[in-house]
C-alpha positions as CSV (number, residue, x, y, z in Angstrom):
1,X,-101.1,137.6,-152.7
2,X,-103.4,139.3,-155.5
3,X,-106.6,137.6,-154.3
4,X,-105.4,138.8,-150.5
5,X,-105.3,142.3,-152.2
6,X,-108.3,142.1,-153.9
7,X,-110.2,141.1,-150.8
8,X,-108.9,144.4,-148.6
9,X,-110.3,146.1,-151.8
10,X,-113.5,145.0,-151.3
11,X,-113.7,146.2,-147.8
12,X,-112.3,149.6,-148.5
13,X,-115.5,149.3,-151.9
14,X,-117.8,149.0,-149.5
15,X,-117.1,151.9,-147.3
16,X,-116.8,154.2,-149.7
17,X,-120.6,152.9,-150.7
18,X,-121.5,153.7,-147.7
19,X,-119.7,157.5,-147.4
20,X,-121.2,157.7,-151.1
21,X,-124.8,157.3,-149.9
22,X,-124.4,160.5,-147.0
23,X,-122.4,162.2,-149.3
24,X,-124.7,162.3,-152.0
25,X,-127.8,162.7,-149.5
26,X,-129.7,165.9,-150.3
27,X,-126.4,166.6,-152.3
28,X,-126.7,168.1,-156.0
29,X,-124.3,165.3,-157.3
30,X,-122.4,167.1,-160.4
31,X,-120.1,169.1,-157.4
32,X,-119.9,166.0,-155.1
33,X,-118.2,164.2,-158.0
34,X,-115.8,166.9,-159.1
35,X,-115.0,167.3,-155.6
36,X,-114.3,163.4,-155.2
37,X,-112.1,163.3,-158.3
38,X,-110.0,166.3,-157.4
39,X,-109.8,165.1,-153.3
40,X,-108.4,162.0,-155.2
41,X,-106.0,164.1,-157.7
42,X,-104.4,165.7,-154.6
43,X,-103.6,162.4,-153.1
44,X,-101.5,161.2,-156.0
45,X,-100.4,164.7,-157.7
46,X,-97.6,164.7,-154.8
47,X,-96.7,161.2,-156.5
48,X,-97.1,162.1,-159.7
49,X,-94.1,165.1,-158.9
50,X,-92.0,162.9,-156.7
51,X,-91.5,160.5,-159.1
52,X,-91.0,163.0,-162.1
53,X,-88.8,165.1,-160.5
54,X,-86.9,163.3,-158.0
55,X,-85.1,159.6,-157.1
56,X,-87.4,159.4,-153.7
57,X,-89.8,157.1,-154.7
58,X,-87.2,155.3,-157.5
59,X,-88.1,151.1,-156.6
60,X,-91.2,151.9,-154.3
61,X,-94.9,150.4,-155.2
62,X,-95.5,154.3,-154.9
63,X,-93.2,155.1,-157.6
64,X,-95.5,157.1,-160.5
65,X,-93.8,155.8,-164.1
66,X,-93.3,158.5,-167.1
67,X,-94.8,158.2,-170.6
68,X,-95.7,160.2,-173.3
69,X,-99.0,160.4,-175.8
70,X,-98.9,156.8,-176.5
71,X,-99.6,155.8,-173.2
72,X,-101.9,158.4,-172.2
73,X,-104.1,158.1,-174.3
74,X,-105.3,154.8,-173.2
75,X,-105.3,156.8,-169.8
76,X,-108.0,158.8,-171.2
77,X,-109.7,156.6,-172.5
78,X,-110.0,154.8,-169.1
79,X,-110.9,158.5,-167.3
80,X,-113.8,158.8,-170.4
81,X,-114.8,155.5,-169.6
82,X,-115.1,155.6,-165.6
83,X,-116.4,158.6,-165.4
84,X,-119.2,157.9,-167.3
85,X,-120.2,155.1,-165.0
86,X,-119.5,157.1,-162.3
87,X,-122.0,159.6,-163.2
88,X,-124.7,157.1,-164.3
89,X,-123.6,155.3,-160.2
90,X,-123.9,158.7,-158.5
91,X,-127.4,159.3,-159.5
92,X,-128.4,156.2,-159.3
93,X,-127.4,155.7,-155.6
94,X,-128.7,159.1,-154.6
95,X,-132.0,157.8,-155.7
96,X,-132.7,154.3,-154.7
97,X,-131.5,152.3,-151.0
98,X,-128.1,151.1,-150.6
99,X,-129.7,147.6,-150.1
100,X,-130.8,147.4,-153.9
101,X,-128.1,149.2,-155.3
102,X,-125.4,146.9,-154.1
103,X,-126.9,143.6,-155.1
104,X,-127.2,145.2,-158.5
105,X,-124.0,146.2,-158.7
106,X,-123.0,142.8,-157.1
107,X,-123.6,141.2,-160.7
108,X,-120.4,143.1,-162.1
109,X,-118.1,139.5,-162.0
110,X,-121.3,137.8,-164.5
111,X,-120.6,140.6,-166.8
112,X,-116.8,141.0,-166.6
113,X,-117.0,136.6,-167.2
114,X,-118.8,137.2,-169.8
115,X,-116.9,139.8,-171.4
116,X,-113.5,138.0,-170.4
117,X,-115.1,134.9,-172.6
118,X,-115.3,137.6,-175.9
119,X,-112.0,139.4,-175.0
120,X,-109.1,137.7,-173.2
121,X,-110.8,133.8,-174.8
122,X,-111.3,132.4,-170.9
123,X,-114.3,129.7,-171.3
124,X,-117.1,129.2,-168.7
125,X,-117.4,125.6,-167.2
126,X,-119.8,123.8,-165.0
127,X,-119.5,125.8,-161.9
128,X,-119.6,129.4,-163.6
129,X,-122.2,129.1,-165.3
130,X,-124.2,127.9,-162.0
131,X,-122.9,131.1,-160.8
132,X,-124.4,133.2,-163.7
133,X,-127.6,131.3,-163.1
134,X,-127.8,132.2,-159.8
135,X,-126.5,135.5,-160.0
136,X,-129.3,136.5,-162.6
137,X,-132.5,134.6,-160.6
138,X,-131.1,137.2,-157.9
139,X,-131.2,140.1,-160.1
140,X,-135.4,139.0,-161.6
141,X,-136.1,138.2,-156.9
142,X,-134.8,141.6,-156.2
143,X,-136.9,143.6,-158.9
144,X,-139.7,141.4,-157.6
145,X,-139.1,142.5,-153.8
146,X,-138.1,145.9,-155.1
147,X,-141.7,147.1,-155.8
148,X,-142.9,146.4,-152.2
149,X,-140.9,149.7,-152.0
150,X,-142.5,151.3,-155.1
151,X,-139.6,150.7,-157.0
152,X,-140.2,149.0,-160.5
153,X,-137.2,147.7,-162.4
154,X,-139.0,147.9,-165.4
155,X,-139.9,151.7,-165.0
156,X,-137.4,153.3,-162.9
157,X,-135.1,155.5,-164.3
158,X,-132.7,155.3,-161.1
159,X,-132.1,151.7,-161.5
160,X,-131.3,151.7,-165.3
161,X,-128.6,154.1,-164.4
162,X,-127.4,151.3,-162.2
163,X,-127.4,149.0,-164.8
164,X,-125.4,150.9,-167.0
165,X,-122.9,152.0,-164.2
166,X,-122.7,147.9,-163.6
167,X,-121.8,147.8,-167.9
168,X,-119.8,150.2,-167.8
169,X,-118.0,149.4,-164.7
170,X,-117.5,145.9,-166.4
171,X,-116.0,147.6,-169.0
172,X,-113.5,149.5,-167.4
173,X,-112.3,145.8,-165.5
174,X,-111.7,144.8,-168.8
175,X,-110.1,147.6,-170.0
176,X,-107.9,147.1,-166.3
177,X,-106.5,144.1,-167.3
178,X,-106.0,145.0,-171.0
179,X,-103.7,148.0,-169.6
180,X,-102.3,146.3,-166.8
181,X,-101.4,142.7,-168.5
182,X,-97.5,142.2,-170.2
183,X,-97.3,142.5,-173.9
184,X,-96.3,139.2,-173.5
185,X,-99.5,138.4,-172.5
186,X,-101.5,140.4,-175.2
187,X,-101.8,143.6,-172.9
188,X,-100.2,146.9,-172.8
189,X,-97.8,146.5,-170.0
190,X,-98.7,150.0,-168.5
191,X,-97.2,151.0,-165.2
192,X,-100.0,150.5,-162.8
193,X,-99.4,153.7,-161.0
194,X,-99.0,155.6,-163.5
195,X,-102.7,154.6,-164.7
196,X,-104.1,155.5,-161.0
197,X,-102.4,158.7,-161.0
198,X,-103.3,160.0,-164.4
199,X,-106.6,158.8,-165.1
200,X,-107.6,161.1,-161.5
201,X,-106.4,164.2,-162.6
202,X,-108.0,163.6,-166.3
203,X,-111.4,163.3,-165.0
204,X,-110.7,166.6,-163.0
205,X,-111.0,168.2,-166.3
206,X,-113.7,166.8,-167.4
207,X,-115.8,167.5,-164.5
208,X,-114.7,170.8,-165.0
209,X,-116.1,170.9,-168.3
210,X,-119.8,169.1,-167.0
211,X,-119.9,171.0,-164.5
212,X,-120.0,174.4,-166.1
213,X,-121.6,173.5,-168.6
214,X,-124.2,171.5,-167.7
215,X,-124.5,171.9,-163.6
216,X,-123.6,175.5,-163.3
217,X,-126.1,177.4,-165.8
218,X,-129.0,175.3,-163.8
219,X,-128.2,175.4,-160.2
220,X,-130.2,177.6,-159.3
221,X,-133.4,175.1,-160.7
222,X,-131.4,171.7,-159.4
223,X,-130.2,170.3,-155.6
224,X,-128.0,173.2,-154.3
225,X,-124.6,172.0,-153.3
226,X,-123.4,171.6,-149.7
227,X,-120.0,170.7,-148.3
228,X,-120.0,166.8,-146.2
229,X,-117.3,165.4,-144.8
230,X,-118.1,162.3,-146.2
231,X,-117.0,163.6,-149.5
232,X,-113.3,163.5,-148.4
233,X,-113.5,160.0,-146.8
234,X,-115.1,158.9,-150.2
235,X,-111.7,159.7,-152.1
236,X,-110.0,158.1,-149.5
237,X,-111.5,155.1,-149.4
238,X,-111.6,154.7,-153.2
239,X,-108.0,155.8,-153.6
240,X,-106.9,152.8,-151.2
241,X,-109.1,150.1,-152.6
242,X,-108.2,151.1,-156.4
243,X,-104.5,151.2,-155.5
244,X,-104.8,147.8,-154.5
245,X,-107.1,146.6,-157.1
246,X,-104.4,147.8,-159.9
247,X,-101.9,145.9,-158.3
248,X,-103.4,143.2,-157.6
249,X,-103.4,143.4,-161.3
250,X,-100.2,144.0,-162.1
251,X,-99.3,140.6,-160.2
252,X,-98.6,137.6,-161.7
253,X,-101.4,135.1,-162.6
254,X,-103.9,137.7,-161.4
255,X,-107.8,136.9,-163.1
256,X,-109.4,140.2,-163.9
257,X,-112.5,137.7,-163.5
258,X,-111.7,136.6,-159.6
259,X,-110.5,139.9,-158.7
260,X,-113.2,141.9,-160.1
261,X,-116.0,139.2,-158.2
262,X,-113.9,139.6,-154.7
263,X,-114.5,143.0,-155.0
264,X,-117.5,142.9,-155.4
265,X,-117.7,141.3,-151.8
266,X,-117.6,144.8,-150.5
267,X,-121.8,144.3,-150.9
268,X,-122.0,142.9,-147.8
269,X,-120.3,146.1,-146.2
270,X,-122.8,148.5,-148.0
271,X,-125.9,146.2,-147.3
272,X,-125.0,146.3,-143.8
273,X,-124.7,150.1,-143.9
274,X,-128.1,150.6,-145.5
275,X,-129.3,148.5,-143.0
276,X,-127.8,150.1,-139.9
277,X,-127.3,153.9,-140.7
278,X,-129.8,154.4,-143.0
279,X,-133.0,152.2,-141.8
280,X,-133.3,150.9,-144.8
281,X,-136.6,148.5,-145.2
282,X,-137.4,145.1,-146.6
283,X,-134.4,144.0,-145.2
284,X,-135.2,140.1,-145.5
285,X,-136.2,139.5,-148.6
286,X,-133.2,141.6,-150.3
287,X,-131.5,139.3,-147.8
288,X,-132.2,136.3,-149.6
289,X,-131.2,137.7,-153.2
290,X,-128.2,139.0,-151.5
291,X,-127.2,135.1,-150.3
292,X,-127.8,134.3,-153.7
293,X,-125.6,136.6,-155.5
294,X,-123.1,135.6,-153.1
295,X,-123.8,132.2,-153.3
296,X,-123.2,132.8,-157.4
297,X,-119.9,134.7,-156.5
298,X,-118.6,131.4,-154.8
299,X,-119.3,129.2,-157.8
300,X,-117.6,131.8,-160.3
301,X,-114.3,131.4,-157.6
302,X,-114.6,127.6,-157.2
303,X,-115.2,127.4,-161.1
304,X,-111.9,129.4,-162.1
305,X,-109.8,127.5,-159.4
């Protein structure tokens, strides 16, 4: 059941890569964030107050649990921790094609494996590491095919904010399981909605707080701000495909390490977008380094069967 979840995840991913991309397309990107994360605050605030204040939602998957400073504050740290690779994403996605961002991003599993190995003790065998392997000869082809669009890996600011979206996005996976695992189990046990709900309406506040300081005094010198449409279906889509990432989670037996490489499936969704919508070029040899990460992804699933 988890892995069934974390696959409808990483359809929903990939469309909101895709309504990312228009969104963010002449966009100033400080605004079009704040106005993702409080589109995504209004979907669960009505939660958030149904559950608090009434028995409606009592022994639904919607149900919002209650808990005081000892819980949130792991809540903020998880808001601190996503928006930061959120903002590093953003700018990085404005900037370069879909078609090399999502490879890129692609090679999130390799680092949440890796991490898992340091964190929750899981070992690599055979099959992962061929996984790995591959998944980082696909990272060095794709810099190499990169620069046919002027793009070097090695020089461009955009794609090291990519790279440490992709760290930090790790991070947060980790972080994920820590939160959503049983004490029993070394984790924290937290209620998985209750995690969604909060850690929205934190970073609310502190895109309030980078925005005027930071984005407001320099507007007038930066990319002016315009409403799209695609900002809204950006929350949406992320609201769904996190809501069934966390409990996916929250199951039984789930892997942050297969659900976090699943999900990172929803590539195929936002290559095919670049490819489509926005006539992206160079298509065939990012091709190849995208059969290769996926190629990698299938080995990290077979090797944690």
């Amino acid at each position: 059941m988890w892995l069934l979840l974390a696959f409808f995840s990483a359809a929903l991913l990939g469309l909101y890569d895709t309504c990312k991309k228009k969104a963010l397309n002449g966009n100033a990107v400080i605004p079009v964030l704040l106005a993702n994360t409080v589109v995504s605050s209004l979907i669960f605030l009505p939660l958030i107050l149904l559950s608090g204040y009434t028995d409606i939602l009592d022994g639904s998957i919607f149900h919002v649990g209650q808990g005081g400073w000892d819980i949130h504050k792991y809540i903020i740290l998880k808001s601190f921790i996503v928006l930061t690779s959120w903002l590093f994403g953003y700018f990085g996605i404005k900037h370069l094609p879909l078609t090399i961002v999502g490879p890129i991003n692609a090679t999130r599993p390799v680092l949440t494996l890796v991490g898992a190995m340091f964190v929750f003790g899981e070992r690599l065998n055979l099959c992962q590491w061929l996984g790995v392997i591959l998944a980082v000869v696909s990272f060095l082809l794709l810099s190499r095919s990169s620069k046919k669009e002027g793009i070097d890996f090695k020089h461009n600011l955009w794609i090291l904010f990519i790279v440490i979206a992709a760290l930090l996005g790790a991070a947060s996976g980790l972080y994920d399981k820590f939160m959503m695992s049983s004490v029993e189990d070394g984790g924290l046990g937290l209620d998985r909605m209750m995690v969604q709900g909060w850690y929205n309406i934190y970073q609310v506040f502190l895109m309030l707080i980078i925005l005027i300081t930071v984005w407001y005094p320099r507007r007038s010198h930066s990319t002016p701000f315009h409403w799209n449409w695609a900002i809204l279906f950006v929350s949406l889509f992320l609201s769904a495909a996190d809501f069934l990432y966390f409990y996916s989670l929250s199951l039984p037996d789930s892997m942050i390490s297969i659900v976090s490489m699943v999900r990172r499936g929803s590539v195929i969704v936002s290559f095919l977008s670049g490819a489509v919508f926005f006539h992206e070029h160079n298509l065939k040899a990012k091709a190849i380094d995208l059969c290769l990460v996926l190629i990698g992804m299938i080995f990290l699933y077979l090797g944690s069967q």
